[in-house]
C-alpha angles and dihedrals in degrees: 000000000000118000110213140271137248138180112255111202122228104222126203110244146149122278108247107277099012126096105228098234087057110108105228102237094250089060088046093057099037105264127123124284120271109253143165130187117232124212108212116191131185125182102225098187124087126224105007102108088186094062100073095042091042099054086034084068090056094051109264082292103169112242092018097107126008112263098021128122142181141188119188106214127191118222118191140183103277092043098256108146119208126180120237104188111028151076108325115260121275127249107266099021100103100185099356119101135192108233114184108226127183107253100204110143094197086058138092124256113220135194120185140170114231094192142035110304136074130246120238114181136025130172129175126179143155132251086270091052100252106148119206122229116245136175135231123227116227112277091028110262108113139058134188133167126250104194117054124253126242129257108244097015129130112229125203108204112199113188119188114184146145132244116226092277092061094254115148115247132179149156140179135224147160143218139169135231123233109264111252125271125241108252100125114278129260108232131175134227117201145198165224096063119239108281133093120299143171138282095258095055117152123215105223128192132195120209110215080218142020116269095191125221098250095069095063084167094061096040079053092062103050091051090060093048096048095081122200113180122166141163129272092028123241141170123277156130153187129264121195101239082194133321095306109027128071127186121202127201133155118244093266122011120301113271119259115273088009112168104226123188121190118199141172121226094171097101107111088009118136109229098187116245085358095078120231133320119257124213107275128174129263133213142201143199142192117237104232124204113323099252115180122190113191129175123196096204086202100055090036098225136107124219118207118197128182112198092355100302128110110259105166135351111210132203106228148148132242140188118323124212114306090021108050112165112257120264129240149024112348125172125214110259096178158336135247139174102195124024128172106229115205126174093217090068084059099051088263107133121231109256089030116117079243101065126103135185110183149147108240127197139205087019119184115183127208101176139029103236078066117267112157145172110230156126117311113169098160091074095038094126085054089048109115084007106065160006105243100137134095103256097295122104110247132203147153118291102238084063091042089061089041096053084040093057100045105040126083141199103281096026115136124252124186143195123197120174108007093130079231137137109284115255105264113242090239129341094081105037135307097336101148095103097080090054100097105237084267096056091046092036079053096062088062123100095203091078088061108032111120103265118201118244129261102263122248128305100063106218118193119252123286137199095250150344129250102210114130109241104249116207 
């Protein structure tokens, strides 16, 4: 399907850095006016990833591939854009041209140099001042946006460059994307609620409807839109759980004290075949004291650190044969005083030696088929000797008050050497932790989404780019 077109309107405007009334030096000494000729490209089509970085490939050339457009666009040294290949001007507009631009939202925005030169610097934001990230290819002479635009939105598109004598050129100009159509909208739920939380937090985010595995496109789209900042930064990214639920963590766990703010930017979004995204709310959460827990189930002792220093080392029991405590990074869920512990909810048939019925106090769960670590005075001579529980960490109760009152949710809690299953990464708590960064690197769509290709002409790599980063 082809979304539809509107005009987008060159405006006359200064050259970045330079005031529009200011004479370039080669006008001032006779010479011809400073100029460089901009390829802008729009894929028009929806929902064929391959388009925009097939006829990127071709330069932008119009015809060549269905859905693509381009628009040559001449930027000169005080900033007054004219059209070289387009309707003829309008009576009226003086400088100002009508240049007809795909409008799109799912598609890519491209700038390109079709001469000697280099772009460097290129801004693009909405009527409400939202700017929208972009990327510059090595040697400078190629942009492309890296977070999506959004459906009816008017977009101002600034371009500073240079012509081959090193001279500044820009121009201006606007276009607006297609309104959205009405196919239901895609909103997000997230979590965890605002509060205080551990060091092992993870950043959840319902999707109000699937996006399957098979449009990594779309699943791509809705990653750059989901936005997590904190402070300090860290590293970090989102991996899709299944096709409507994302989990977000940084590379390592979150910084004590750490400020993180969770927001939506799908509203407005295309999402391919699943319609747009609708508004939907944020969060955000401080990162309390970094508190580890971690139980070494053959030495029968847990060690607590805040910060990274010892604060107490506990005598405890895990798991016994046939019911070893599972290994690996948990994160408290929860906290209860009181639970009511029955060996039925476990798979332990009622009249078996097995089975226990039984009130259970200072209870801090870290999953949700009911592992906990909690009071357990009934073992406390096996406490620090040996393994004789179900699968939960016991303790004294004087400790279990103490671990209660000091955990939150969030908090990490570790087993190493139960001989147990490993912790799942997600179907039975916070278990993401025990997935290596390229596992969890792996579980993003943004690695394997179709990219467009740099435009022609093809430049050889460079160190670096000089494009500004836009936020």
């Amino acid at each position: 399907m082809v979304a539809a077109v509107t005009g987008a309107a060159l405006a006359v405007a200064a050259a970045p850095g330079r005031a529009p009334e200011q004479d370039p030096p080669e006008r001032a000494a006779g010479g011809p006016d400073a100029a460089v000729t901009l390829i802008v490209g729009r894929a028009l089509d929806q929902g064929d990833g391959d388009i925009a970085a097939r006829c990127a490939v071709e330069g932008f050339r119009d015809g060549l591939c269905t859905g693509w457009r381009q628009q040559r666009v001449r930027a000169t040294a005080r900033g007054a854009g004219s059209v070289l290949r387009g309707p003829a001007p309008r009576a009226g507009d003086g400088a100002a041209r009508t240049v007809v631009l795909p409008t799109n939202s799912g598609g890519p925005l491209d700038i390109a140099l079709a001469e000697a030169g280099q772009l460097t610097d290129v801004t693009v934001h909405d009527g409400h001042g939202r700017y929208v990230g972009g990327e510059l290819a090595p040697r400078s002479r190629h942009w492309t946006n890296t977070e999506p635009l959004r459906a009816g939105e008017l977009y101002t598109v600034s371009v500073g460059a240079q012509d081959a004598a090193g001279t500044p050129v820009g121009v201006t100009m606007a276009f607006r994307t297609a309104p959205p159509r009405d196919r239901g909208r895609l909103t997000v739920e997230f979590g965890p609620r605002p509060g205080t939380y551990g060091a092992g937090q993870i950043v959840t985010a319902a999707l109000s409807r699937p996006v399957p595995a098979t449009d990594r496109t779309a699943r791509a789209r809705v990653e750059r839109a989901l936005q997590v900042t904190s402070e300090p930064a860290v590293e970090g990214g989102w991996h899709w759980v299944d096709d409507s639920t994302l989990h977000y963590r940084p590379r390592t766990y979150w910084p004590a004290h750490a400020e993180v703010r969770v927001t939506s930017g799908l509203d407005g979004v295309e999402v391919g075949d699943h319609g747009y995204g609708g508004p939907s709310g944020s969060t955000g959460f401080t990162v309390g004291d970094r508190i580890e827990a971690v139980t070494d189930a053959a030495e029968h002792e847990m060690t607590v650190r805040r910060n990274g220093k010892v604060i107490r080392t506990i005598p405890v029991t895990t798991g016994k044969a046939g019911f070893r405590t599972r290994s690996g990074v948990k994160v408290v869920l929860g906290k209860e005083y009181q639970v009511r512990m029955r060996g039925d909810t476990v798979g332990i048939k009622r009249g078996t030696s097995e089975f226990y019925d039984l009130p259970v106090f200072y209870a801090t769960r870290v999953t949700w088929s009911g592992e906990y670590v909690h009071a357990a005075p009934w073992s406390v001579a096996a406490q620090g000797e040996e393994n004789v529980s179900h699968g939960c960490t016991g303790m004294s109760t004087a400790d279990a008050a103490w671990f209660f009152q000091t955990v939150r949710e969030g908090d990490i809690v570790q087993v190493v050497n139960s001989e147990g299953e490993p912790m799942a990464p997600f179907d039975n708590g916070f278990g993401d932790w025990n997935l290596d960064w390229r596992a969890w690197q792996a579980g993003s769509a943004r690695a394997s989404a179709p990219v467009p290709a740099a435009a022609l002409p093809a430049v050889a790599p460079a160190a670096s780019s000089r494009l500004r980063p836009l936020t």
